[in-house]
C-alpha positions in Angstrom: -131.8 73.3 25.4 -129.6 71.2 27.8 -127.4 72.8 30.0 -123.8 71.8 28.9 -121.5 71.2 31.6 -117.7 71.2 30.9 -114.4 72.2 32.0 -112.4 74.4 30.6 -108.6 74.5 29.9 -106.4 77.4 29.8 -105.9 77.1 25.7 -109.9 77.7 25.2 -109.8 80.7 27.6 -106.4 82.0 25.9 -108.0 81.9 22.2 -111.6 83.5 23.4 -109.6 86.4 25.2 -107.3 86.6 22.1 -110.5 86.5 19.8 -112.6 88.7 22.3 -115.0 86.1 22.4 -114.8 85.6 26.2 -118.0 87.3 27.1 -119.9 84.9 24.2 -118.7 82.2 25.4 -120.2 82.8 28.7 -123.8 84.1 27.7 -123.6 79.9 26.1 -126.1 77.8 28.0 -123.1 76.1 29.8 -122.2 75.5 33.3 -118.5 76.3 33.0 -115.9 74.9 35.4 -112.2 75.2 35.6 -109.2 74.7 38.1 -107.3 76.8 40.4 -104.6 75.3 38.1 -105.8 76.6 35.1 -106.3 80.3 36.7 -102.8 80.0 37.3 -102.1 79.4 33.4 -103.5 82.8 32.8 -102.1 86.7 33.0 -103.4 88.6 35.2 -105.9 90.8 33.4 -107.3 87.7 32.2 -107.5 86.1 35.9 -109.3 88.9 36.4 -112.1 89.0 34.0 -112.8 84.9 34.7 -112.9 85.9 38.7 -115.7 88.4 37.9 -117.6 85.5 35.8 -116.8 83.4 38.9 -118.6 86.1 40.9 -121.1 86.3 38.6 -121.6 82.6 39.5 -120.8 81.7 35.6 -118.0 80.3 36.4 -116.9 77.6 38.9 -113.4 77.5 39.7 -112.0 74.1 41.5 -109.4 74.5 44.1 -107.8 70.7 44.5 -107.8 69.2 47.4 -105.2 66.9 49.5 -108.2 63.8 48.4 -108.0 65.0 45.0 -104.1 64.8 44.1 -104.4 61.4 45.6 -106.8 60.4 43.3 -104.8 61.9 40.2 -102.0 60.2 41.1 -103.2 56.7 41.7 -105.1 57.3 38.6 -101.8 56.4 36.4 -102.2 59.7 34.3 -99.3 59.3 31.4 -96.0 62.1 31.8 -97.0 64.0 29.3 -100.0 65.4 30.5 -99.1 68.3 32.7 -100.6 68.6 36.3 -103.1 71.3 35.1 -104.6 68.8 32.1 -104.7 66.1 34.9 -106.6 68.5 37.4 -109.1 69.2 34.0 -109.7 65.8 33.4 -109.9 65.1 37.0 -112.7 67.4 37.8 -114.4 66.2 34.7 -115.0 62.9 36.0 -115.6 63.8 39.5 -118.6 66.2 38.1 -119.7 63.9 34.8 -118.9 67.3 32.3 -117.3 67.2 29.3 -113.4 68.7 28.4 -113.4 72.0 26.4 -110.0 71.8 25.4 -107.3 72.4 22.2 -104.6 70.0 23.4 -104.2 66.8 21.8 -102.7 64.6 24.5 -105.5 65.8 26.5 -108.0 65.5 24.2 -106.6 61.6 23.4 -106.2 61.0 26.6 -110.0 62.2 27.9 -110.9 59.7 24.4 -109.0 57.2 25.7 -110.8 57.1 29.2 -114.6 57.7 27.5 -114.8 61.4 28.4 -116.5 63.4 26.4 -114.3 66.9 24.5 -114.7 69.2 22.0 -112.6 71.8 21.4 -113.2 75.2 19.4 -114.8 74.6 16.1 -117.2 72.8 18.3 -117.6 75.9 20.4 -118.0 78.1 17.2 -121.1 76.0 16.2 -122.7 76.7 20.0 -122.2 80.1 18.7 -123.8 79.9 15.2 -126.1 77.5 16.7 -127.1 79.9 19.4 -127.2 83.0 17.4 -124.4 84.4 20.0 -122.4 85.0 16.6 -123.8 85.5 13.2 -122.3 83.0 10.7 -120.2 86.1 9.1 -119.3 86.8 12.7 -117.9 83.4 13.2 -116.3 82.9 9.9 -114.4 86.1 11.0 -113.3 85.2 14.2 -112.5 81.4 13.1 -110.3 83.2 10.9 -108.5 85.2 12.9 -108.0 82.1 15.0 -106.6 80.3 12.0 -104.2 83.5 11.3 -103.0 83.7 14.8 -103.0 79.6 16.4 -100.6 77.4 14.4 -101.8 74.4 16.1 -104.9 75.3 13.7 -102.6 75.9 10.5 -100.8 72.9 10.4 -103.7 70.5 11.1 -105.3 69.2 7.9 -108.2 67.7 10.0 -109.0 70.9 11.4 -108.9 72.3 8.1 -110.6 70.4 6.8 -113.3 70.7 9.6 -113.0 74.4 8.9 -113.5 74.1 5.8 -117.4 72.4 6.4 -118.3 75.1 8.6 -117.6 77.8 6.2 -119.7 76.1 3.3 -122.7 74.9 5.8 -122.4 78.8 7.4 -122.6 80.4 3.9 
């Protein structure tokens, strides 16, 4: 299997420590990067556990450069993209990897700009996929998710896409 390479925004890392999922996520075949910025996003206990994977050379973490905010801001970003989803996307297309992220005006904007996302229910099928999780194991925890993200509840297309993973994982 291909080595995926993506980078990571703080929402993804928030639901896999929320789902305990954080240590599947990295035994994925993926080369996982994220920004200082997004480190910063996190508590501390969580900092924490992603340094270790960054020790454990599972994790790259991108500290931004004077060269790099240049580039973000001549690239014409819109407002409402916050500095740490321009730093994600940024890195993305200085290292050709994909955006792992929930947030819809990143996600549009990555879209937009040809660069490739997925979000969770796409990482929940690396999992099945994988065999990291059962599909009962990942029915479970895409529950919980549901229970506990309302950005999932209130989203008919995610639902929806819920929905075809639970039949196809039965």
């Amino acid at each position: 299997m291909k080595t995926i390479i993506a980078v990571t925004d703080a929402c993804i890392f928030i639901d896999l420590f929320d789902l305990g999922l954080i240590d599947s996520f990295f035994d994925l075949n993926f080369e996982i990067h994220t920004t200082a910025a997004v480190i910063f996003e996190l508590y501390i206990a969580q900092q924490q556990v992603l340094k270790s994977f960054q020790s454990l050379q599972k994790l790259m973490i991108h500290n931004l450069k004077e060269q790099d905010y240049l580039e973000i801001y001549t690239e014409g970003y819109p407002k409402s993209l916050s500095e740490t989803d321009k730093s994600v996307l940024h890195i993305a297309n200085k290292i050709n990897a994909c955006v792992l992220s929930s947030d819809k005006t990143l996600r549009n904007y990555a879209k937009n700009k040809e660069i490739e996302y997925h979000g969770m229910i796409w990482i929940f099928d690396k999992f099945v996929e994988t065999s990291t999780l059962t599909s009962a194991e990942a029915k479970s925890k895409l529950n919980q998710l549901l229970a506990s993200n309302y950005i999932f509840q209130n989203n008919l297309k995610l639902l929806e896409e819920i929905e075809k993973r639970f039949e196809h994982w039965k």
